[in-house]
DRENLO-934614 format. One record per residue: residue in one letter; z, y, x of N, C-alpha, C in turn. Coordinates in steps of 0.1 Angstrom, whole numbers, padded with zeros to 4 digits, always signed. Layout:
N
AZYXZYXZYX
...
//
This chain:
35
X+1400+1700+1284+1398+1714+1283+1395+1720+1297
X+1398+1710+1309+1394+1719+1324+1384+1722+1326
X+1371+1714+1315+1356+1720+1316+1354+1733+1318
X+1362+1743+1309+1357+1754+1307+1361+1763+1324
X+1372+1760+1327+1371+1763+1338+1354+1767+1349
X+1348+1752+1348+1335+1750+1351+1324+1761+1342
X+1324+1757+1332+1316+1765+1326+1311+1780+1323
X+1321+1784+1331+1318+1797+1328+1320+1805+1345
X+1315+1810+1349+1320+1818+1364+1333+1826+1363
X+1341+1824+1357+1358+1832+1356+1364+1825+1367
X+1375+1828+1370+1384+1821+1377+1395+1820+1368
X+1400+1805+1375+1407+1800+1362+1416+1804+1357
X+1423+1812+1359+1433+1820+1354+1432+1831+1342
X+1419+1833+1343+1410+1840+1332+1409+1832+1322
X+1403+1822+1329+1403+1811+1308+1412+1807+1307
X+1427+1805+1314+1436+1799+1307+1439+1812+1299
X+1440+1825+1304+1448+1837+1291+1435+1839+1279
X+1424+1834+1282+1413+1838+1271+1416+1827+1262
X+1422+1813+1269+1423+1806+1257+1439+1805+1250
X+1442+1810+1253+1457+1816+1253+1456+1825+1242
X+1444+1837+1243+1448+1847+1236+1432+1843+1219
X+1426+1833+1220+1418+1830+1212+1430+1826+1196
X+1440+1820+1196+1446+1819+1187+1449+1829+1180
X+1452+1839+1185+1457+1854+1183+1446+1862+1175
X+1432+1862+1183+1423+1868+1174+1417+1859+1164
X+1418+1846+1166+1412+1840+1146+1424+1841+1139
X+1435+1845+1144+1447+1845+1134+1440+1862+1125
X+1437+1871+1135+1432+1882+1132+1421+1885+1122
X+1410+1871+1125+1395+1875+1119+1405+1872+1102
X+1416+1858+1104+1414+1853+1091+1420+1862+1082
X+1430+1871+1089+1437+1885+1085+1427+1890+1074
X+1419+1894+1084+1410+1905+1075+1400+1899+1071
X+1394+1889+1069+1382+1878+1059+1396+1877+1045
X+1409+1878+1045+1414+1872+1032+1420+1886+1027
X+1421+1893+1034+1423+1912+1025+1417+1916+1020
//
């Protein structure tokens, strides 16, 4: 997963909380796709 570090121009502390906080919003999309 350190790729993404590379891939993107954030510093890495940014994509560790973006992938941190990605769980949280598909937990969200699936919320409201099944309401």
């Amino acid at each position: 997963m350190e790729y993404y570090a590379y891939a993107f121009p954030l510093p890495y502390h940014a994509t560790v909380q973006i992938r941190a906080l990605l769980p949280h919003l598909h937990d969200g999309l699936r919320d409201h796709t099944e309401s």
